[in-house]
N, C-alpha and C positions, 0 to 999 in steps of 0.2 A: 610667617610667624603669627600674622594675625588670624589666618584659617588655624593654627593649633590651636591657639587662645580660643577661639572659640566652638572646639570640640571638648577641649576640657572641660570649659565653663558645662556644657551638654551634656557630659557626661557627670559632671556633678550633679545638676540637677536632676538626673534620671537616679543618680546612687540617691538620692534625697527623696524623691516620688517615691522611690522603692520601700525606704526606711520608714518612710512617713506608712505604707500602705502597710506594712510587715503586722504594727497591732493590729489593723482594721483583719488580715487573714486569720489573725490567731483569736482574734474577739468569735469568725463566722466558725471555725474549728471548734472552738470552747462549745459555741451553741448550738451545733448538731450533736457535738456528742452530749450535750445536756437534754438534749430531745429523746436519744437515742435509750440514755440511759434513766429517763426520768417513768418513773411507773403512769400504767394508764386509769387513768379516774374516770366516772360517770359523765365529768363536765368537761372534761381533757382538752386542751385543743385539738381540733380535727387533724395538724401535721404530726403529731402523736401518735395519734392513734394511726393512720397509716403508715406511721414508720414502726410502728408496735404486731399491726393486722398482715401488713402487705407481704412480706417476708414468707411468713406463713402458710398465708393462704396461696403462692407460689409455692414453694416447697411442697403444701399439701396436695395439687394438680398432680405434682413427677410423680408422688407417691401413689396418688389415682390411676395416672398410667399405669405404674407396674400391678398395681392390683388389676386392673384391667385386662391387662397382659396376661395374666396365668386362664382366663377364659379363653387365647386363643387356640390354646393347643386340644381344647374339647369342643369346638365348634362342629367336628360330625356326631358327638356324641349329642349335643342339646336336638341337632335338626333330627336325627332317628327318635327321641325324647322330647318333644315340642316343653312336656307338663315341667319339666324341668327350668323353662324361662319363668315359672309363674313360682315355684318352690322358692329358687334363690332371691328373689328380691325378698320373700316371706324371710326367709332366715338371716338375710343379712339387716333389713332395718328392725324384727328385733332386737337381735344381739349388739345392735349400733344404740337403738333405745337404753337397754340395760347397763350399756357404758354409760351414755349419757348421765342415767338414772343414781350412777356409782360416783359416777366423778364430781354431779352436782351436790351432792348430801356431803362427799370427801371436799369437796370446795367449800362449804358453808362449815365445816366443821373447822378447818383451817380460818376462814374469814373472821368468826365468830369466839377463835380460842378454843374452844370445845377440845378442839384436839391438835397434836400436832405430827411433824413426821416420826415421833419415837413412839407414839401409838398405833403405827402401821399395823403391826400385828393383830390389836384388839378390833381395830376399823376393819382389816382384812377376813378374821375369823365370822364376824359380824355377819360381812357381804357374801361367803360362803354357805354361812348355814342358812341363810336367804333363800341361797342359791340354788338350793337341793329342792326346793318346792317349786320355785318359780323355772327352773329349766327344767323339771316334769312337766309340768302343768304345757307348757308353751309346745314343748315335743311333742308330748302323747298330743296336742292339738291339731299340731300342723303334721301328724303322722295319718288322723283320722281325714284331715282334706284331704290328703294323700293321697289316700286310700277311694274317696268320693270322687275324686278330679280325672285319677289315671283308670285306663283301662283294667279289663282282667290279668293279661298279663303282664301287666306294668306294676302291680299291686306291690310286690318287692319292695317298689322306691320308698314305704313307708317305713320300714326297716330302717336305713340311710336316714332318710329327713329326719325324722326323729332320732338318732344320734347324734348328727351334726349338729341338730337347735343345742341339745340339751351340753355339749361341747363348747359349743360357741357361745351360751351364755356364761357357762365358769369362765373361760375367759375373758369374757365382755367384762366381771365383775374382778376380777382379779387384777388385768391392767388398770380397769376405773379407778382401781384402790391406789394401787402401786405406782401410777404414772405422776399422776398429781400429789403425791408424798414424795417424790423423789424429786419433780420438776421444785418442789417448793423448797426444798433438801440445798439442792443448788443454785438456789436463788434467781431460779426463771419463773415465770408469771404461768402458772399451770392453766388459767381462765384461758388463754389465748393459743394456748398448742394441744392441751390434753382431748379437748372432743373432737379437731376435724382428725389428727393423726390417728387417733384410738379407731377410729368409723373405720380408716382406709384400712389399717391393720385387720381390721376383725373381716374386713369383707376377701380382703387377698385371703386371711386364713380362711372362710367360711368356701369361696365359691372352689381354690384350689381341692379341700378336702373331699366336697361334697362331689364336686367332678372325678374326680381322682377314683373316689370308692365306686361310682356310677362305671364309670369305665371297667374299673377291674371286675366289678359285677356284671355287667354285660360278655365279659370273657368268660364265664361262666356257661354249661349246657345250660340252654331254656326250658329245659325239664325240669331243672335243680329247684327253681323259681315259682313256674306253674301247675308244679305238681304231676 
């Protein structure tokens, strides 16, 4: 009798520790998701900020991968084409710039008031008619390396190159615009996802196309090419 007596007594105490610790779980609940969900500031605390950055910058790795990924299936085509390793990094941190360049002017405009997501259109039109000089200029550029770097019979590839720039920077400008009015639309922090996701974006689209056309142009007689 006196061994039950004092399982009960034990077991009260434990229902009691428990009841007693129940706020203390809900107080540590409360305050991650107050971490989780509090915006990031200049002075922020550091556990902020990596539970605001880390996410992220994870996410944006897998998505490196798969841009990554679309290089493997033209790995005989760059090694017949060496000048080809030196093209695509030219056309990809352009057109990663140019986002860049979109999304920080489209960020300041939001910070600042200037604008908001119902002025997509006029921010959009903006970065377009931009866009018509600044993806000539950069194409016809890296069409004339092109032209310098490759052989006689590789001269083709400036044809390519310079499509591809002038491609990939309307797009560079068009998601810069659109990404961060829509992340800011639905009330996610566009600072913290719009530039490494836009880069991985534009490089899957950039190295997949420019490989892609390289391939199907090598199918091609080499007459057609060198005249």
């Amino acid at each position: 009798m006196a061994l039950l007596d004092d399982n009960c007594d034990m077991e009260e105490k434990d229902s009691q520790v428990s009841g007693n610790n129940y706020p203390n779980q809900q107080a540590n609940i409360k305050t991650s998701l107050e971490i989780i969900n509090q915006e990031e500031t200049a002075l922020s605390h550091p556990q902020i900020t990596i539970c605001k950055r880390l996410p992220w910058l994870l996410g944006n790795i897998l998505l490196y991968i798969t841009a990554a990924s679309t290089i493997s299936p033209f790995q005989n085509v760059i090694a017949h084409i060496p000048i080809l390793a030196i093209i695509m990094p030219i056309i990809s941190n352009t057109s990663g710039n140019v986002a860049i360049q979109a999304v920080s002017v489209t960020l300041r405009g939001l910070g600042t008031g200037e604008v908001t997501p119902l002025d997509t259109l006029k921010v959009l039109r903006k970065e377009v008619l931009a866009a018509l000089a600044t993806s000539i200029t950069v194409g016809i550029t890296l069409g004339l390396l092109s032209l310098i770097w490759s052989s006689s019979s590789e001269h083709w590839i400036f044809l390519i190159a310079t499509f591809v720039m002038i491609m990939n920077v309307f797009i560079a400008v068009i998601l810069g615009t659109l990404l961060p009015m829509n992340l800011k639309q639905i009330n996610l922090d566009p600072a913290l996802i719009s530039g490494p996701f836009l880069t991985t974006i534009l490089d899957a689209i950039s190295f997949f196309t420019f490989l892609s056309m390289i391939a199907i142009a090598q199918s091609f007689p080499t007459n057609l090419f060198s005249g």
